[in-house]
KEDO-147875 format. One record per residue: residue in three letters; x, y negated, z of N, C-alpha, C, O in turn. Coordinates in pm, whole numbers. Last residue first. Example, Ala and Ser with C-alpha at 12.3 -4.5 7.8 and 13.67 -1.06 7.14 Angstrom:
<milums>
     r     n.xx     n.yy     n.zz    ca.xx    ca.yy    ca.zz     c.xx     c.yy     c.zz     o.xx     o.yy     o.zz
   ser     1285      225      708     1367      106      714     1290       -3      787     1341     -114      804
   ala     1319      569      780     1230      450      780     1320      330      780     1424      332      846
</milums>
This chain:
<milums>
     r     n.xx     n.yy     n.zz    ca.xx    ca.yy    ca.zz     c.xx     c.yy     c.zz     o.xx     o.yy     o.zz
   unk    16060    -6580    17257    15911    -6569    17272    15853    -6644    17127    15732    -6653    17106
   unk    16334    -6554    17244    16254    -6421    17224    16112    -6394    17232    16048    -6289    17225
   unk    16429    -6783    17192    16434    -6699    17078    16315    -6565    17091    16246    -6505    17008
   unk    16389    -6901    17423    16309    -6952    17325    16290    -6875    17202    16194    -6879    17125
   unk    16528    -6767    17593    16385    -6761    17625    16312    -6797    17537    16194    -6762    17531
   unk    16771    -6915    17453    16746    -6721    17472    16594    -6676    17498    16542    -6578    17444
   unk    16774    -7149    17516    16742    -7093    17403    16719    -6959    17412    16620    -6910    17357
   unk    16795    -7068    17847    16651    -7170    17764    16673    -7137    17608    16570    -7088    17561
   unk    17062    -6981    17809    16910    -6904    17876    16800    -6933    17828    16717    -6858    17776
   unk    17217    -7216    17700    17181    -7053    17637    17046    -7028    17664    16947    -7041    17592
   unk    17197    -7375    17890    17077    -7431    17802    17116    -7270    17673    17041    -7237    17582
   unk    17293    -7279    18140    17140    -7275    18153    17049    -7346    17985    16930    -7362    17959
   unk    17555    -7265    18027    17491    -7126    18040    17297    -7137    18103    17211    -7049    18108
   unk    17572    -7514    18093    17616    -7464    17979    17503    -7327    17940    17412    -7308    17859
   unk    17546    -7575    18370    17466    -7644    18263    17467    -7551    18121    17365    -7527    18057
   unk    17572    -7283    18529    17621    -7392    18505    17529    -7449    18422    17428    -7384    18394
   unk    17289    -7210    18780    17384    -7189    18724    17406    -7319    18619    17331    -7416    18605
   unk    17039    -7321    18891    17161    -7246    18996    17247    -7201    18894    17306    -7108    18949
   unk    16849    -7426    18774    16911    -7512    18852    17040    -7427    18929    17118    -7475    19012
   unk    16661    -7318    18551    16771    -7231    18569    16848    -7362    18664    16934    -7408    18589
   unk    16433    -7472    18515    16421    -7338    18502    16527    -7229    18551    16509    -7111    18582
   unk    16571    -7709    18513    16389    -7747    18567    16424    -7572    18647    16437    -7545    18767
   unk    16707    -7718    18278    16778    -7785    18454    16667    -7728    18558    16692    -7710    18678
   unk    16605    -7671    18081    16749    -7551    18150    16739    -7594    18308    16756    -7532    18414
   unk    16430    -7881    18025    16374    -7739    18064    16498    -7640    18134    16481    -7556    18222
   unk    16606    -8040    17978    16551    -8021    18121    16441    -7925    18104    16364    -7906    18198
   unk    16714    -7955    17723    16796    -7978    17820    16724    -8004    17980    16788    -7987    18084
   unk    16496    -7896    17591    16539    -7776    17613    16644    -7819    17747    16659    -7747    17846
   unk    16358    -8131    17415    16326    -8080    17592    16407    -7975    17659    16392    -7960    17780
   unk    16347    -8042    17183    16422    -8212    17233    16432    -8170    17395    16528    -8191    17470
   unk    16291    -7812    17153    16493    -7828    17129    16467    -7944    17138    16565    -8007    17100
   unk    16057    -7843    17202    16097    -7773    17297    16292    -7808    17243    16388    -7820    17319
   unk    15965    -8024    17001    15971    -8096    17111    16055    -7955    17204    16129    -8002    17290
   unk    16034    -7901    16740    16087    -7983    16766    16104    -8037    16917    16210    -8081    16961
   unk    15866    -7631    16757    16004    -7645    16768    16091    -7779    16827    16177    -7779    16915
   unk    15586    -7781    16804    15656    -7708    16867    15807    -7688    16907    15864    -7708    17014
   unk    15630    -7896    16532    15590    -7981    16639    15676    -7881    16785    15782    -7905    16843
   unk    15610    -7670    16336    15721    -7733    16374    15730    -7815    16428    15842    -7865    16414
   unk    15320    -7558    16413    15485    -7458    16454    15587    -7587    16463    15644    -7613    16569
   unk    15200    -7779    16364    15194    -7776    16467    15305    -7674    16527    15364    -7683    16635
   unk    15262    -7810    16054    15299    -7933    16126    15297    -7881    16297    15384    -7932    16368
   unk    15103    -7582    15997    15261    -7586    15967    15280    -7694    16061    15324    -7653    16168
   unk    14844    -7635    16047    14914    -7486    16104    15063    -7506    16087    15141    -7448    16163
   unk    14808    -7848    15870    14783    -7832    16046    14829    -7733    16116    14855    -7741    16236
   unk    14836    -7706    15629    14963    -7838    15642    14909    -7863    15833    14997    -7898    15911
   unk    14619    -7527    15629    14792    -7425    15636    14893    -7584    15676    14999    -7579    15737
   unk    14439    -7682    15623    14423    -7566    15748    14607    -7515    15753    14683    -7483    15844
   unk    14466    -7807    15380    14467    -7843    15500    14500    -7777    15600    14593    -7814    15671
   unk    14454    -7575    15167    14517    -7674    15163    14565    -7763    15320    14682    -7776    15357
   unk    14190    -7474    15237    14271    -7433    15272    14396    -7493    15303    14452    -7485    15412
   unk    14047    -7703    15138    14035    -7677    15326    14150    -7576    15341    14213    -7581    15446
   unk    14103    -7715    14878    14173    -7832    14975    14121    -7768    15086    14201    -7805    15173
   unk    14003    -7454    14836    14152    -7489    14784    14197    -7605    14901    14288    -7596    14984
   unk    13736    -7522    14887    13792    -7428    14916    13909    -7440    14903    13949    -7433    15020
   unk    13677    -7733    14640    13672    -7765    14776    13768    -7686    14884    13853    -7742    14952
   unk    13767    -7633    14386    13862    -7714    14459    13847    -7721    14615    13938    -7719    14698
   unk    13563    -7413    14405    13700    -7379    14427    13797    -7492    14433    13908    -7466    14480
   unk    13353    -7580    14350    13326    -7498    14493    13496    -7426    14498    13537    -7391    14608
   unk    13452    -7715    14090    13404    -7802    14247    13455    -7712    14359    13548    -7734    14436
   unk    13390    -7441    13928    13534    -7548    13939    13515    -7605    14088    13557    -7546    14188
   unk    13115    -7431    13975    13186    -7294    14005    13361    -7391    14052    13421    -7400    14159
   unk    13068    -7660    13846    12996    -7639    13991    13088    -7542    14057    13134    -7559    14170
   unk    13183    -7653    13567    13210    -7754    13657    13160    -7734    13800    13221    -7803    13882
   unk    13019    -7396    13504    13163    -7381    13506    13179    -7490    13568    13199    -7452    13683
   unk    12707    -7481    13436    12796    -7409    13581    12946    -7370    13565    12978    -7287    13650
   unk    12734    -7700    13277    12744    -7744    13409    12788    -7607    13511    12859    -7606    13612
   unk    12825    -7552    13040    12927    -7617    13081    12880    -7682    13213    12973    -7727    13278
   unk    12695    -7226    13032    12676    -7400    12991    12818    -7401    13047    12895    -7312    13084
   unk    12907    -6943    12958    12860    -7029    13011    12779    -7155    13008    12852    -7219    12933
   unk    12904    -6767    12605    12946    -6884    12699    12854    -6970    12788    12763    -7043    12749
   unk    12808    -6472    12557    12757    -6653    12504    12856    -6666    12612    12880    -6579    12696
   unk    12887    -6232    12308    12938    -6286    12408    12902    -6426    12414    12936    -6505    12326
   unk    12759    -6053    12055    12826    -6155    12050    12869    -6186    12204    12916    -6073    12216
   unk    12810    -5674    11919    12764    -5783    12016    12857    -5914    12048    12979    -5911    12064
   unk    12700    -5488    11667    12802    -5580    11709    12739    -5675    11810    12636    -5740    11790
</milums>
């Protein structure tokens, strides 16, 4: 019959540590990756109306802020 020892208890707290650390950089890396897609979004649909004017000046207003979303959808 074989018994099974248990860890000490300092390397389970070290092993714990090195996976919070890891956890919060990830933690981070994905709330900088998110904030910057929806940075994105936000400023191009605040801008979209002179981006139409800037990009498309020869047709109506209407149909130049489609285009600009249309350009926006497909890139």
């Amino acid at each position: 019959m074989s018994h099974s020892v248990a860890a000490p208890a300092a390397a389970r707290t070290d092993d714990a540590d090195g996976s919070q650390t890891v956890l919060k950089k990830v933690l981070g890396a994905s709330f900088i990756g998110n904030f910057v897609e929806w940075f994105d979004y936000a400023s191009y649909g605040y801008f979209a109306t002179v981006i139409a004017a800037a990009f498309f000046p020869d047709i109506a207003p209407g149909s130049a802020l489609l285009a600009t979303y249309a350009v926006f959808a497909i890139s």
